[in-house]
N, C-alpha and C positions, 0 to 999 in steps of 0.2 A: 734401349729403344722400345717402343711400345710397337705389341706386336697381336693381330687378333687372328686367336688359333682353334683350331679342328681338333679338340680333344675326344671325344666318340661322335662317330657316325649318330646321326637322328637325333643329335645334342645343338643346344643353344653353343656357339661360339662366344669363347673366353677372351678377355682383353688381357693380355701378359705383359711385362716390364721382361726382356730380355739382351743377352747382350749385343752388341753392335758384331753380326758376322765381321770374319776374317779373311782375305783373301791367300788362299793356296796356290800355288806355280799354275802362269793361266789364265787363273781367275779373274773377275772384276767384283766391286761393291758399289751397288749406287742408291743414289738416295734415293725415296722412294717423292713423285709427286703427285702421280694420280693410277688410280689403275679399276680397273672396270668390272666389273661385277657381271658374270657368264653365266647362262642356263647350266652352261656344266659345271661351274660351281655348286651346283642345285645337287646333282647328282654326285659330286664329291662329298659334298655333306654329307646326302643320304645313304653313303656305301655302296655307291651302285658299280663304284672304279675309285682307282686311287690310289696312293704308296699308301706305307704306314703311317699313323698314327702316333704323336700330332704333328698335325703339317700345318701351314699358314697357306690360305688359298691365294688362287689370284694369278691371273695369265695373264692378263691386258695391262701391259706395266709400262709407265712412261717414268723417267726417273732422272736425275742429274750425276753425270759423272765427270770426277774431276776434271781430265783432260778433254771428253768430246763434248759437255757440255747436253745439252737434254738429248734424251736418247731413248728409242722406242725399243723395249726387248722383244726380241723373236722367240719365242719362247719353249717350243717341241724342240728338245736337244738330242740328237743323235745318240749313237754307240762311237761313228766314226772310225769303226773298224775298219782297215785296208780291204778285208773281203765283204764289205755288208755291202752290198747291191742297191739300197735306196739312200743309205749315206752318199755314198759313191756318183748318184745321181743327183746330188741335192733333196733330195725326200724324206729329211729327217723325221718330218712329222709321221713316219709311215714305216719308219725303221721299227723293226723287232722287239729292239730293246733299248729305245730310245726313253727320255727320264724329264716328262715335262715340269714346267716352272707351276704351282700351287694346287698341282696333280697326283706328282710324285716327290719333286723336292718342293720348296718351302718357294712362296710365292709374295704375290706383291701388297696383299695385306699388313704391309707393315711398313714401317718408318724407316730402315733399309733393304735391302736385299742380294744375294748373291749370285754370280751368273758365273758359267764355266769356263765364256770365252769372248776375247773382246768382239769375235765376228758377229756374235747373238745381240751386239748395242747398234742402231740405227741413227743419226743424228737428227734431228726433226726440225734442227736451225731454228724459226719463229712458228712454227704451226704451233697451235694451240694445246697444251697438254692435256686437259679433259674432253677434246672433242679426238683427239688422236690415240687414247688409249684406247678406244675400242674399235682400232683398227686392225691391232696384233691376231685378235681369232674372228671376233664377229664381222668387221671389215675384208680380213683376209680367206675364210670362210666361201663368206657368199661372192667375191671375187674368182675366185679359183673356180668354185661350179659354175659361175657364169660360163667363163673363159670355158669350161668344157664343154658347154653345150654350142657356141659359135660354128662351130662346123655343121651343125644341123638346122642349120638358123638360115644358113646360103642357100635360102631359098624361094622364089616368087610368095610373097604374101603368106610370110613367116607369122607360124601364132607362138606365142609364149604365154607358160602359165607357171605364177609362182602361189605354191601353198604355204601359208604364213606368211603375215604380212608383220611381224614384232621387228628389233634390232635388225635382224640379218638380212631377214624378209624385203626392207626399207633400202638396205645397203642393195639386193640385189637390183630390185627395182631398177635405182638410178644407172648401176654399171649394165643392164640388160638394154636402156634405151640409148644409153653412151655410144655402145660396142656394138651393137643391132639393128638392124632396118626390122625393126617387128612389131606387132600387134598385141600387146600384154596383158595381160589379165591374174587378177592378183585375187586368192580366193583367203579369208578371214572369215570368223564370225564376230569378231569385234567390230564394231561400228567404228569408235577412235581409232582402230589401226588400218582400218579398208579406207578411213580418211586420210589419214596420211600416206597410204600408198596413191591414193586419186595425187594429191598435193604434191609427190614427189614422181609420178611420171605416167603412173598407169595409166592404162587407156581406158579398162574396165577392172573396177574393184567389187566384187560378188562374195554372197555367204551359199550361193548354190552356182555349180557349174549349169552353162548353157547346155540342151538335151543336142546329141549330136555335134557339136563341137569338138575337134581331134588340133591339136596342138605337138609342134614340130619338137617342141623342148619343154620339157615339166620341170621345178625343182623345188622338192620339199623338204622343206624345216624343221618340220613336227614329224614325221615317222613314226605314226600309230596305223593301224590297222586298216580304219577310216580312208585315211588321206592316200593310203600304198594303194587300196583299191579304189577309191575313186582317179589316179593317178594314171596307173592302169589302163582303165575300163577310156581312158581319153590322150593317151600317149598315142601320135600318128604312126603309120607303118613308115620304119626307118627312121621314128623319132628318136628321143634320150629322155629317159626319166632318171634324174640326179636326187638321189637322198643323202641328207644331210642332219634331219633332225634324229635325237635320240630315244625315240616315244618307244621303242621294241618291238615295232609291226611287221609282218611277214606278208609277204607274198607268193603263190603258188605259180609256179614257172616251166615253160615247153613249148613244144610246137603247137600252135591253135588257140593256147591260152593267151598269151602275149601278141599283142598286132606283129606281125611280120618283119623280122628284120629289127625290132625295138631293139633300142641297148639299154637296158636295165645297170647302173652303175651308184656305186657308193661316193661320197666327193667328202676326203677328209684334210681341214685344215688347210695350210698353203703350207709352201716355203721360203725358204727365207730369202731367194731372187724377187718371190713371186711379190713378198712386204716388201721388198725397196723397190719393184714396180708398181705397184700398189700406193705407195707414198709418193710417188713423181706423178701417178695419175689425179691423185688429189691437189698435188700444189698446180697441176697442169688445165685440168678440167673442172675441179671442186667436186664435193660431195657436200651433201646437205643432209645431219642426221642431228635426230631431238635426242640431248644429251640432257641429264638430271644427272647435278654433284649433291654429295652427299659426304657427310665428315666420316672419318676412317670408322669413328667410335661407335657409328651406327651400323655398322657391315654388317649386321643382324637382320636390322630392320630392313637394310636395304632389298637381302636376300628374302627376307619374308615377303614384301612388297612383289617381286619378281615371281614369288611362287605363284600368289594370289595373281597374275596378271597384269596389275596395276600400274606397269611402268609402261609408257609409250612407245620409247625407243630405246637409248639405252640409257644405265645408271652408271655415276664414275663415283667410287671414293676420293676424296683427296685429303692426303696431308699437310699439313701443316708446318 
């Protein structure tokens, strides 16, 4: 099978001819038919996380399997320890020493692939395989922060603000005006992507926050420096600011610094109730996201492209 791998960190990715995995007591093998190309792919490249070396990336895997037929993998796989506490609650993505798919083990960049357990395959019945692969993280992602900020949302003449408006940004967009009676506001510096937030539900898409403006719920994307303190300095007293992006910004936190009462909160990944909630809300409500396929053999280019910015929404490989 042809298989495109992560041989060092900060290295061009290799196209390899390997063999077709095996399934062990468990297991499953499916074929691979599209799968989605992730900002954190970016950072697995670059060694910023990640198993050893080499790994075949790739988390957003939509695939055929003999008996269930297409099937979306869920992909942050537990320990499943009887005593792990976030196993235990479904929060595999959040477990300890959990061992994700193109992360840690060997991922969807390739023409098959290995899962540990039939529970981690979803059926997707007729949904679309390239527009559903980037449901698994980027979909389920900005879904989950959503869903955490709704309590803070229950309130007379609710403001929302989401920082990045790219793949996630887009997703959160449409689930924020779905699930909220709110006033949104979507901050970018790209022009193409504050357009597609306008087009997909915003109310206001801005490259500069309003002066005085305090918003009930924040959630950002990008997690640089930048976006934490401007995030900050306009999160409402008894709002929630949700970070999500992986940029490595910090913020300085106490009494007096922070509006009152804020809840300052990390928002990582979903689970695997939250993807087959997630996928009923789509064949129930729709979603609307700008998908670019791209052949497995360009997974290079595809990632180079995503560095540079240049994708709109999200990019899918597909196989062949």
């Amino acid at each position: 099978m042809k298989s495109v791998v992560l041989v060092e960190a900060k290295k061009p990715l290799v196209i390899e001819e390997r063999e077709i995995p095996t399934a062990e007591a468990g297991e499953e093998i499916i074929k691979v038919i599209a799968c989605g190309v992730c900002h954190s792919d970016i950072h697995v490249a670059d060694g910023h996380f990640g198993g050893p070396l080499p790994l075949v990336l790739g988390h957003e895997v939509v695939g055929e399997h003999p008996e269930l037929g297409r099937v979306l993998v869920y992909a942050p796989w537990g320990c499943r320890k009887p005593d792990c506490r976030q196993c235990n609650a479904g929060l595999e993505m959040i477990c300890a020493n959990s061992h994700e798919a193109g992360v840690v083990d060997d991922g969807g960049y390739s023409e098959y692939m290995r899962v540990p357990s039939r529970d981690y395959l979803i059926p997707i019945g007729d949904l679309d395989p390239a527009t559903t692969a980037p449901l698994a993280c980027g979909g389920l992602t900005a879904f989950r922060a959503v869903k955490r900020t709704l309590p803070h949302l229950n309130v007379p003449n609710a403001k929302a603000l989401i920082i990045g408006a790219g793949g996630l940004g887009q997703f959160a967009v449409q689930f924020m005006k779905k699930l909220a009676n709110v006033e949104l506001t979507v901050l970018d510096m790209a022009d193409d992507k504050l357009d597609a937030a306008t087009e997909l539900g915003a109310d206001h898409a801005v490259k500069e926050l309003p002066a005085g403006v305090k918003y009930d719920a924040i959630i950002d994307f990008v997690g640089a420096k930048p976006t934490l303190e401007a995030a900050a300095g306009a999160v409402n007293r008894q709002g929630i600011l949700v970070v999500v992006g992986l940029a490595g910004g910090r913020l300085e936190f106490g009494v007096g610094v922070i509006p009152s009462e804020a809840v300052l909160t990390t928002s990582i990944w979903g689970s695997l109730d939250e993807l087959k909630e997630l996928l009923e809300f789509v064949r129930t409500q729709g979603v609307n996201h700008l998908v670019e396929t791209i052949p497995l053999d360009e997974a290079q280019e595809a990632l180079d492209r995503l560095r540079r910015g240049e994708i709109r929404g999200r990019v899918v490989l597909t196989v062949a």
